[in-house]
C-alpha positions as CSV (number, residue, x, y, z in Angstrom):
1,X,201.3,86.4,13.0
2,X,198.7,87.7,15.3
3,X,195.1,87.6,14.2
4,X,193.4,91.3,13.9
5,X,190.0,91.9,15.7
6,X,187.8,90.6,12.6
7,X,189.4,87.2,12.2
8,X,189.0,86.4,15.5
9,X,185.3,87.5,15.1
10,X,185.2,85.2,12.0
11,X,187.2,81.8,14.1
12,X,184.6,82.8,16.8
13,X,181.4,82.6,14.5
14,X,182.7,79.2,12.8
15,X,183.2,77.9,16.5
16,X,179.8,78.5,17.7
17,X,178.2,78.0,14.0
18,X,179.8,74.2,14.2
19,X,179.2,73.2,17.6
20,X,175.5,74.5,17.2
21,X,175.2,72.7,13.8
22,X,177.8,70.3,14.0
23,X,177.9,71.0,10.0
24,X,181.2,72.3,8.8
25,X,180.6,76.5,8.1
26,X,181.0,78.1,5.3
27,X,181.8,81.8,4.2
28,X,178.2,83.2,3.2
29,X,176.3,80.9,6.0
30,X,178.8,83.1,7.9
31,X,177.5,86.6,6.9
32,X,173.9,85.2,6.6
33,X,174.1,84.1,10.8
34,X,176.4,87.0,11.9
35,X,176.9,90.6,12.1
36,X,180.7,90.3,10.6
37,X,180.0,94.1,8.3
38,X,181.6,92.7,5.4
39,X,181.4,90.8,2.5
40,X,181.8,86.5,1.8
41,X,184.9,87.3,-0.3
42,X,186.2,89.6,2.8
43,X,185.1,86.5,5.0
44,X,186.4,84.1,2.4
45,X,190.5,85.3,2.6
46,X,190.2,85.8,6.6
47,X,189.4,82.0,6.7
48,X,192.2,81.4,4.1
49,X,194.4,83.2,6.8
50,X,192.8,80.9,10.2
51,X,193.0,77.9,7.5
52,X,196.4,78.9,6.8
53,X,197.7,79.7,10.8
54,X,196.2,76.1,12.1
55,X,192.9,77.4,13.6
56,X,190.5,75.9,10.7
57,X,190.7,73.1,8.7
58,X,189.0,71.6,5.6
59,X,187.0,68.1,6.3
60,X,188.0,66.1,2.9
61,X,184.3,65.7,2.5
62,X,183.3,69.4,2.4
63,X,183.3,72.6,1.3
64,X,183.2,74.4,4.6
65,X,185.5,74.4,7.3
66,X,185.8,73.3,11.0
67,X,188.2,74.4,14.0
68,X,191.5,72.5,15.2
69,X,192.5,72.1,18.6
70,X,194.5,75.1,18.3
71,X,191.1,76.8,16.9
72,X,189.3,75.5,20.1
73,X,192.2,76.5,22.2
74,X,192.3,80.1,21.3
75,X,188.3,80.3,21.3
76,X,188.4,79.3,25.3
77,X,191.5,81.2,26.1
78,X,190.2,84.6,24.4
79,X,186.9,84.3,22.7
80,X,184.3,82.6,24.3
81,X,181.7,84.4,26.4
82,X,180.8,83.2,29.8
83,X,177.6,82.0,29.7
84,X,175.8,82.0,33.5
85,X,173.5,79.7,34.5
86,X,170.3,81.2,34.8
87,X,168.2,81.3,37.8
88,X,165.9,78.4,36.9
89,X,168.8,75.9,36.4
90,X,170.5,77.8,39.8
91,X,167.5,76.6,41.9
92,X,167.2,73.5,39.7
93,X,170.6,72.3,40.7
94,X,170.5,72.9,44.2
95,X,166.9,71.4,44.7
96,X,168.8,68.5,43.1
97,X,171.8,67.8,45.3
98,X,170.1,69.0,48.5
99,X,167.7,65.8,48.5
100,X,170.7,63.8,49.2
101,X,170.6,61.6,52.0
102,X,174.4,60.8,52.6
103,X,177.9,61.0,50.9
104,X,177.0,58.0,48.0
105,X,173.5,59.8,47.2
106,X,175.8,63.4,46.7
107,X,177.9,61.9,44.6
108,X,175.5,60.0,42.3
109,X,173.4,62.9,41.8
110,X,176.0,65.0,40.8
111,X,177.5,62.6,38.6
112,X,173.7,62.3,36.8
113,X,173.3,66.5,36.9
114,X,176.7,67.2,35.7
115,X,175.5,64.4,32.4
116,X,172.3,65.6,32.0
117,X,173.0,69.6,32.3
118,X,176.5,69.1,29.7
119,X,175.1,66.6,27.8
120,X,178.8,64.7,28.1
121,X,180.2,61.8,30.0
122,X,180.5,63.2,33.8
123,X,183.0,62.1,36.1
124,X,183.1,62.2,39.9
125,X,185.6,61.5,42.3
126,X,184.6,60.1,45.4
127,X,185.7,62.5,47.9
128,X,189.5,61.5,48.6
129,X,190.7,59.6,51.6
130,X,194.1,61.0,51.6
131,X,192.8,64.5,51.5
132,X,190.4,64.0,54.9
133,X,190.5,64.8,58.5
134,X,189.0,62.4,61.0
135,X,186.0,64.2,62.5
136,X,184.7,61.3,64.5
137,X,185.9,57.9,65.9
138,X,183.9,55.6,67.4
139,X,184.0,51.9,69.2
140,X,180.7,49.7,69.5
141,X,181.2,46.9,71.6
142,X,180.1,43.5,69.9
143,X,181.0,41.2,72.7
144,X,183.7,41.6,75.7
145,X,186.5,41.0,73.1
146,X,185.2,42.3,69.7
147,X,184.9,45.8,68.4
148,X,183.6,47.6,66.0
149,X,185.7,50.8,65.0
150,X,183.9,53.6,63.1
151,X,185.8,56.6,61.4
152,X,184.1,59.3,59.5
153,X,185.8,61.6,57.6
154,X,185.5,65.4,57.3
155,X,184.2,64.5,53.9
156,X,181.1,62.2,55.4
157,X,183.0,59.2,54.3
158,X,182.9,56.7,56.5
159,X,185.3,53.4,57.0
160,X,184.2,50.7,59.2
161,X,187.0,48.2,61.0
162,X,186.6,45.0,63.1
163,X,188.8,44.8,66.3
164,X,189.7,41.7,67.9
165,X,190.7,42.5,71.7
166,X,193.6,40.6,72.9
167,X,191.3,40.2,76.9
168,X,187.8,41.2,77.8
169,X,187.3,44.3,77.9
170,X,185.0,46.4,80.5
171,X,182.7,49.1,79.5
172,X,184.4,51.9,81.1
173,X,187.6,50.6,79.3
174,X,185.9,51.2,76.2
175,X,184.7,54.5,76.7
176,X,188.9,55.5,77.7
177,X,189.8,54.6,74.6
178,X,187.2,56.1,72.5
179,X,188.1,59.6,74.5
180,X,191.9,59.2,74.3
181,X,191.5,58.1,70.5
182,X,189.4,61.0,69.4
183,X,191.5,63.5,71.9
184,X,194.2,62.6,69.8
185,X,193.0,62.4,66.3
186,X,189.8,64.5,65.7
187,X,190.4,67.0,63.2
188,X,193.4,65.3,61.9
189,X,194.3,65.2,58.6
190,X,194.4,60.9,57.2
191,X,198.3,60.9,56.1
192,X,199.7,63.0,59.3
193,X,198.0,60.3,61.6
194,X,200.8,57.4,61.8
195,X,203.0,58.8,64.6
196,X,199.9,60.4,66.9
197,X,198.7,56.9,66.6
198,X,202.1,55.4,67.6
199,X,202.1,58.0,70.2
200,X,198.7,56.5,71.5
201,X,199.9,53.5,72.6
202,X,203.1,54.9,74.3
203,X,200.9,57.6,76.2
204,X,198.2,55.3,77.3
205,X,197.6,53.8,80.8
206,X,199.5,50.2,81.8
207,X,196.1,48.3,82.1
208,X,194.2,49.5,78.5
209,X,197.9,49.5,76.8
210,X,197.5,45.7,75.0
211,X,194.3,46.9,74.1
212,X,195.2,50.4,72.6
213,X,198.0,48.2,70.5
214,X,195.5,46.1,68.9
215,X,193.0,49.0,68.2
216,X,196.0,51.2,66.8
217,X,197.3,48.8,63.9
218,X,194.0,48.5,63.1
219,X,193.2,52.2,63.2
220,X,196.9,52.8,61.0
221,X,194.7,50.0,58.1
222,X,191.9,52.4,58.3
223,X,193.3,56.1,58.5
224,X,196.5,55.2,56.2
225,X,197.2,51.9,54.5
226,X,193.6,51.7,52.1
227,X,193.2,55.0,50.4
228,X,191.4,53.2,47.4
229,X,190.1,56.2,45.3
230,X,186.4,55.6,44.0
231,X,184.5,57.4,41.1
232,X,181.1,57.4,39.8
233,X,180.8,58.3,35.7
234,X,177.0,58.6,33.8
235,X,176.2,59.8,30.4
236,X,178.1,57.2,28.5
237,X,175.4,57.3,25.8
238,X,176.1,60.7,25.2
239,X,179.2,60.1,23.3
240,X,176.8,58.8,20.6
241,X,174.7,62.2,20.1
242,X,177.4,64.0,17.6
243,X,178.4,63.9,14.1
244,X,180.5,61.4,12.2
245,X,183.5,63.6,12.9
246,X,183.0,63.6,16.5
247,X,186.3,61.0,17.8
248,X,187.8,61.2,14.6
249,X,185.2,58.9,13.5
250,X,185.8,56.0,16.0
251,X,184.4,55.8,19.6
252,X,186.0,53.1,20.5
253,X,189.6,54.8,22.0
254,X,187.2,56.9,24.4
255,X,185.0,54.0,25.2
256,X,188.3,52.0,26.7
257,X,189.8,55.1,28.2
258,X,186.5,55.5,30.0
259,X,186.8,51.8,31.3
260,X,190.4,52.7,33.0
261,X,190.1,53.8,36.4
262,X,193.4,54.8,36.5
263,X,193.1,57.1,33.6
264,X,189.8,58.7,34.8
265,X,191.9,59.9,38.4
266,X,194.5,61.1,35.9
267,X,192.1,62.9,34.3
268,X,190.1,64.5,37.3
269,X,191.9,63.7,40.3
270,X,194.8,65.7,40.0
271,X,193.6,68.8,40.7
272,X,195.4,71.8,42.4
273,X,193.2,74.3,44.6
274,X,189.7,75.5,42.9
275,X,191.3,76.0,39.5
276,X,189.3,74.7,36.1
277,X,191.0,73.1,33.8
278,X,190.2,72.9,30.2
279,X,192.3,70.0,28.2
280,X,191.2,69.6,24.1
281,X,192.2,66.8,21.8
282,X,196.5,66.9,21.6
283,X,196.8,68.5,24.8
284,X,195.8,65.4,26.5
285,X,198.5,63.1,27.8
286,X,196.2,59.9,27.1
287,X,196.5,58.7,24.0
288,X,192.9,57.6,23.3
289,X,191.3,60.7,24.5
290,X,193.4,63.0,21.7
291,X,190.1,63.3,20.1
292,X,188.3,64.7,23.3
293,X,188.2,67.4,25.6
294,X,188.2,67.4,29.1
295,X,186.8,69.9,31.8
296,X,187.4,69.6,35.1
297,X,187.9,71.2,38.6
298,X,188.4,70.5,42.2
299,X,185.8,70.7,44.5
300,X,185.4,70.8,48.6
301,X,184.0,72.3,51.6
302,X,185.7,75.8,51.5
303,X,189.4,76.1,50.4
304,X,190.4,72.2,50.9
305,X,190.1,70.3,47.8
306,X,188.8,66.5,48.4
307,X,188.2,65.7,44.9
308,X,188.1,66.2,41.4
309,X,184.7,66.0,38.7
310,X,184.4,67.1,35.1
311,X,183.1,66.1,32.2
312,X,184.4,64.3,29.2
313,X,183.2,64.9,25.0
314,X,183.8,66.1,22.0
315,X,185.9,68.7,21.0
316,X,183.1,70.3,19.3
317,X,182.0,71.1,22.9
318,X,180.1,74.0,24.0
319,X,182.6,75.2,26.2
320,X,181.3,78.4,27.9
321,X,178.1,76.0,28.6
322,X,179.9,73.3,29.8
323,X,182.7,75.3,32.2
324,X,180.1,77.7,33.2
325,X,177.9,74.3,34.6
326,X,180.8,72.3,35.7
327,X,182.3,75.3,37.8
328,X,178.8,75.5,39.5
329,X,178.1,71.9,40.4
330,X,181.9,72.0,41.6
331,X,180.8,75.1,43.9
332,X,177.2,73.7,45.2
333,X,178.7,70.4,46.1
334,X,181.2,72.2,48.2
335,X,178.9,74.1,50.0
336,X,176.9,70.9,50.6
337,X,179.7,69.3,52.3
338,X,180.8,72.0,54.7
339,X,177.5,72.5,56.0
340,X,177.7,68.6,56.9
C-alpha cells in the first residue's frame, strides 16, 4: 500500500521529533510541534497505518511510538531535507584541515572534524596504496653499497625501503638509476607496476644491470607486495550520548565491531566512485552493527577514489546533518590532496 502525502508528513515529524528528543512521539506532541492541519485522532489512525506497514513501532515501555529501519529507510530515500552546511562551519572546516602539515596530520584532523561535527564514531581510511600512482622515486646513498629508496605516492604517502647493492656503486651510477627508475614509473598506477619494473632490468645498461636487479625486487616489496590498509577512528565516546534504546540496549556488539579492522574497510573501504552510501540497522552485512547506521563515501583528489571515511551511530541519526557533513569533509579533503 503506498502512503498518501499526510502520512508521510506524519513518519517525517515522528523521525525528526525522536532523533531531536530521543523520546518516543506521540499523536498530540505531534500536532502541538507541527503544522499537520488535522486533528490527534486524524494523526492517531495515520500512525495505526505506518505502525501497521512496518515504518513505526511501539517501544514495550511506552505509549508513543518510534521508527523501524524501514521507517528510517524511507525518511532518507524520500523525506529528509538536505540540510547545508552553513558558511561558518564551511570556513570552519577548511581552516581546519588546511593547518595540516602532511598526509598523517590530514587524516587525523579529519577523523576528529568528521566526530566532533556528527557527533558519531568517524572513520578514515588512510589513503589506499593499491589505488596510487608513484609521483616520485628517489635513491639516497648511505654508503658505496647501501641505499635508501624513497617512493611517494600521488596520495602523499610515502614508503621508505633499504637497498643492499650487490658492488660499490659510483655516484653517477646512482643518479642513472634514479632517472631510468622514475622515466619508467612516475605517474604509474601501484598494481600496473610489476612488468615496467621487470622491464627495467631487461632494458638497463650491462654495467648498472646487477644493480637495477637488486633495486627492482625491492622496488616490486614497496610498489606491490605490502598494500596494508590503515585507518584512523575518534569519537568512540559518542556511542554513549543516546538513549537506552540506542543499540538495542547493548553497546557492546558495536564496541567489538569497532575493534575489527577488517570490518571497518568493509564498512568504508569499499567504495565505488564519489557515491554516498547510507546503510541502517538490517541492511548491514555485519552482524554486530544491525543496530547502527553507517554513512560513508569515497574521497580523492578529483575523479580517483583513494579511500573511504564515514561515520558510524545510532539509527536514530540525524541523517540530513550527518550526510550533508560527511559529503563535505569527503569533498574538502579531496581538494586538499590534489593541490598537493
Amino acid at each position: 500500500m503506498g502512503l498518501d502525502d499526510r502520512k508521510l508528513a506524519v513518519l517525517r515529524a515522528i523521525v525528526e521529533d525522536y532523533v531531536a528528543t530521543q523520546e518516543p512521539v506521540g499523536s498530540r506532541a505531534l500536532v502541538e510541534r507541527h503544522q499537520l492541519g488535522v486533528s490527534p485522532a486524524t494523526v492517531r489512525n495515520d500512525m495505526a497505518v505506518l505502525e501497521e506497514e512496518g515504518y513505526i513501532r511501539q517501544p514495550h515501555t511506552s505509549a508513543g511510538r518510534v521508527p523501524t529501519d524501514r521507517g528510517y529507510r524511507l525518511f532518507v530515500d524520500r523525506l529528509s531535507r538536505v540540510k547545508p552546511l552553513s558558511p561558518a562551519e564551511r570556513r570552519a572546516i577548511e581552516r581546519f584541515l588546511a593547518g595540516a602539515v602532511d598526509l598523517d596530520d590530514v587524516v587525523h584532523r579529519t577523523v576528529r572534524l568528521l566526530a566532533q561535527l556528527t557527533r558519531q564514531v568517524a572513520v578514515v581510511q588512510y589513503p589506499s596504496l593499491a589505488r596510487s600512482r608513484v609521483r616520485h622515486l628517489e635513491l639516497v646513498p648511505i654508503s658505496t653499497t647501501r641505499l635508501t629508496l624513497v617512493m611517494i605516492a600521488d596520495t602523499g604517502r610515502v614508503e621508505q625501503r633499504l637497498v643492499e647493492l650487490p658492488a660499490p656503486l659510483l655516484a653517477d651510477a646512482v643518479i642513472d638509476l634514479r632517472r631510468l627508475a622514475n622515466e619508467k614509473l612516475v605517474g604509474v598506477r601501484l598494481s600496473d607496476t610489476p612488468p615496467l619494473v621487470q622491464a627495467l632490468i631487461d632494458e638497463s645498461p650491462p654495467h648498472l644491470r646487477p644493480a637495477m636487479t637488486t633495486l627492482s625486487t625491492v622496488l616490486l616489496e614497496t610498489l606491490v607486495e605490502r598494500h596494508e590498509e590503515r585507518l584512523a577512528l575518534a569519537g568512540t565516546a559518542n556511542l554513549t550520548r543516546g538513549g537506552l534504546l540506542d543499540f538495542q540496549g547493548s553497546l557492546r556488539p558495536v564496541l567489538e565491531a569497532l575493534e575489527e579492522e577488517v570490518v571497518l574497510l568493509k564498512l568504508i573501504g569499499e567504495v565505488e566512485a564519489s557515491t554516498l552510501r547510507v546503510r541502517i540497522g538490517d541492511e548491514n552485512e555485519i552482524d554486530n552493527l544491525r543496530a547502527a547506521s553507517v554513512v560513508s563515501t569515497g574521497y580523492g583528489p578529483g575523479a580517483t577514489i583513494v579511500g573511504g571515511m564515514g561515520v558510524l551511530g545510532p539509527t536514530r541519526m540525524d541523517y540530513p546533518g550527518t550526510i550533508a557533513t560527511v559529503r563535505a569533509v569527503a569533498r574538502y579533503v579531496g581538494e586538499l590532496l590534489a593541490q598537493n
